[in-house]
Legacy VTK file of the C-alpha trace (Angstrom):
# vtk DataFile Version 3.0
C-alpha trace
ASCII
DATASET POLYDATA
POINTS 157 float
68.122 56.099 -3.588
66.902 54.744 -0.725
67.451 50.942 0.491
64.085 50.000 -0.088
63.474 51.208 -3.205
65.959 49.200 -4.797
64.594 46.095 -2.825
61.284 47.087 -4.778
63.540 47.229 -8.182
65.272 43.861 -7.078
61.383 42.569 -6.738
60.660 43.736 -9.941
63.584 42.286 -11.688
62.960 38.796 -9.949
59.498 39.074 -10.853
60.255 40.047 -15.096
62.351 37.426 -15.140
60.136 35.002 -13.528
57.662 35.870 -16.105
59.925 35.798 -18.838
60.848 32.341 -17.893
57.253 31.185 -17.714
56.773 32.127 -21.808
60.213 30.326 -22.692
58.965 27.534 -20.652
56.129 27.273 -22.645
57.763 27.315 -25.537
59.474 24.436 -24.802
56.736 22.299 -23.795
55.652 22.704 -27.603
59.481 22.657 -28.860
60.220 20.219 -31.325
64.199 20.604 -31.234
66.678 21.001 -28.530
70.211 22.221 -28.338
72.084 20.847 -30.765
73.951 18.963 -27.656
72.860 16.312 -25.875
71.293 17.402 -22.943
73.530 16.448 -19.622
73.386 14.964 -16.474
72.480 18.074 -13.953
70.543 20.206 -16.368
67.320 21.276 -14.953
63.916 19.458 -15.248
62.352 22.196 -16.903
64.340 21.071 -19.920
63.433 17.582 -20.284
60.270 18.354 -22.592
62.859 19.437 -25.666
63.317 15.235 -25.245
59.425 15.248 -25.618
59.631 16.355 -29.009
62.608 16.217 -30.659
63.298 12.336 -30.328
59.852 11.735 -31.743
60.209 13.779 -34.372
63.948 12.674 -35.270
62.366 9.046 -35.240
59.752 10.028 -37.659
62.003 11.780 -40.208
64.087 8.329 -40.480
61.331 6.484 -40.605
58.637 8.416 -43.037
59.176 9.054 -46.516
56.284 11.673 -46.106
57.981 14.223 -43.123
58.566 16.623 -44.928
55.553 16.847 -46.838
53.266 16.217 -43.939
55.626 17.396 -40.661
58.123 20.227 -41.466
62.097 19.843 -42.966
64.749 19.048 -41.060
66.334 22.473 -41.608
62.770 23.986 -40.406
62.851 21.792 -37.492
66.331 23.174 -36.144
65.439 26.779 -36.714
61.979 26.809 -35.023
63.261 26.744 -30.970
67.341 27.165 -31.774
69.179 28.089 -28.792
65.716 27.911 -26.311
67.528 25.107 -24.045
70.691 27.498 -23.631
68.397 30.776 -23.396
65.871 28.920 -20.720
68.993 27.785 -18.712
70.728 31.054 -18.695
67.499 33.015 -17.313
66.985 30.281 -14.619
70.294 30.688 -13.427
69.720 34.943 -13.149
66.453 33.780 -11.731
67.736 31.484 -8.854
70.484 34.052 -8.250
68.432 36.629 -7.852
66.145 34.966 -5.918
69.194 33.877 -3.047
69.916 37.432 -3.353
66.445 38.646 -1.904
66.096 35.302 0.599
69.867 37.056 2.543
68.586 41.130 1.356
71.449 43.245 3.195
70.058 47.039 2.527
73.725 47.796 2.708
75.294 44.910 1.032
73.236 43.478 -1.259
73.881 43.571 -5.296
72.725 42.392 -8.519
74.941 43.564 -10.865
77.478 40.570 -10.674
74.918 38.607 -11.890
73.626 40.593 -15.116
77.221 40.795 -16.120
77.816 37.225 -15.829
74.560 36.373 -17.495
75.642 39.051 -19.585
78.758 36.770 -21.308
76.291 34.233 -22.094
73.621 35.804 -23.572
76.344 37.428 -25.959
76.770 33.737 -27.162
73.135 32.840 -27.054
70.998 36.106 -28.574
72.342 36.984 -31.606
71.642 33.503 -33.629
68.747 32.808 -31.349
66.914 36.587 -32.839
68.311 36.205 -36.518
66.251 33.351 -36.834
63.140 34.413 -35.230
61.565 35.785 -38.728
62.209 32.319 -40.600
61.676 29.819 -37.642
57.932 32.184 -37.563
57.403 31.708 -41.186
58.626 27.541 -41.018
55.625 27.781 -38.008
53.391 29.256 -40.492
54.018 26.314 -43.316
53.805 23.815 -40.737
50.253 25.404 -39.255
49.220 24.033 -42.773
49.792 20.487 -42.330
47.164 18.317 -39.885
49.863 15.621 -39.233
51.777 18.094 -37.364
49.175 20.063 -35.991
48.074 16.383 -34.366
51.466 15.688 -33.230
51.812 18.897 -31.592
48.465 18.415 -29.254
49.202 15.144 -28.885
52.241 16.257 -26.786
LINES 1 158
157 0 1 2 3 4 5 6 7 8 9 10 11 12 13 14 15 16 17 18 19 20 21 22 23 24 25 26 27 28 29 30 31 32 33 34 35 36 37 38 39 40 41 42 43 44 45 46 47 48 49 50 51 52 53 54 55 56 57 58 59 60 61 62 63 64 65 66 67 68 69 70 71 72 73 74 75 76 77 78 79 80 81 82 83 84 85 86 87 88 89 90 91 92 93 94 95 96 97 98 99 100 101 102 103 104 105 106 107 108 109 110 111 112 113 114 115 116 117 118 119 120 121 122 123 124 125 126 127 128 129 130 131 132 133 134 135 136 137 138 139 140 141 142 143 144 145 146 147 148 149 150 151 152 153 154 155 156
């Protein structure tokens, strides 16, 4: 394989994961729960919007007799974006990696693979709950679509 085409498949890589980063951002700028930790001094600003939503919403449970009815359950709430803070945080890294990677491109010394594999040991923690949820945090979106209260809240954000 020649040098440059696996500049071209380090472009495309950077790129895929650059758009892949875009949806999850998205997602969290409509997120109603974050990680189940408090977020920490040093964690990106692309983060901050989980605070958006989830502090609001918290709030509103304590407060509302009606959240359930008119918002969506606690349970529903946790399942809906779990693990998107850790999964967002874990591509950025690969991202900005890759990305100092192509700013120093060595045809001769330049690799990726380090990175995958570390990334690698994370997303082995962060996947697996993250996709066995995916078919009931879709259907706890579905119930929710239902309610106007939430539907207001959402846009509102």
């Amino acid at each position: 394989m020649t040098q440059d085409v696996r500049k071209l498949i380090v472009e495309e890589m950077l790129e895929k994961e650059e758009g892949y980063i875009a949806v999850l951002k998205c997602l969290s700028t409509v997120s109603p729960f974050p990680s189940p930790k408090p977020l920490l001094d040093g964690i990106p600003s692309h983060l901050l919007p989980f605070q958006k939503f989830r502090e609001p919403l918290e709030e509103m449970q304590k407060s509302n007799k009606r959240f359930e009815k008119d918002y969506l359950t606690k349970s529903d709430l946790r399942m809906m974006f779990h693990k998107l803070p850790e999964l967002l945080a874990s591509h950025v890294k690969v991202r900005d990696e890759l990305q100092q990677v192509m700013r120093k491109w060595d045809p001769k010394r330049s690799a990726v693979g380090k990175i995958f594999i570390a990334a690698a040991k994370s997303w082995a923690d962060i996947y697996p709950s993250y996709i066995d949820l995916q078919y009931d945090a879709l259907s706890a979106l579905d119930r929710c679509e239902s309610r106007p209260r939430f539907n207001s809240f959402i846009e509102v954000r």
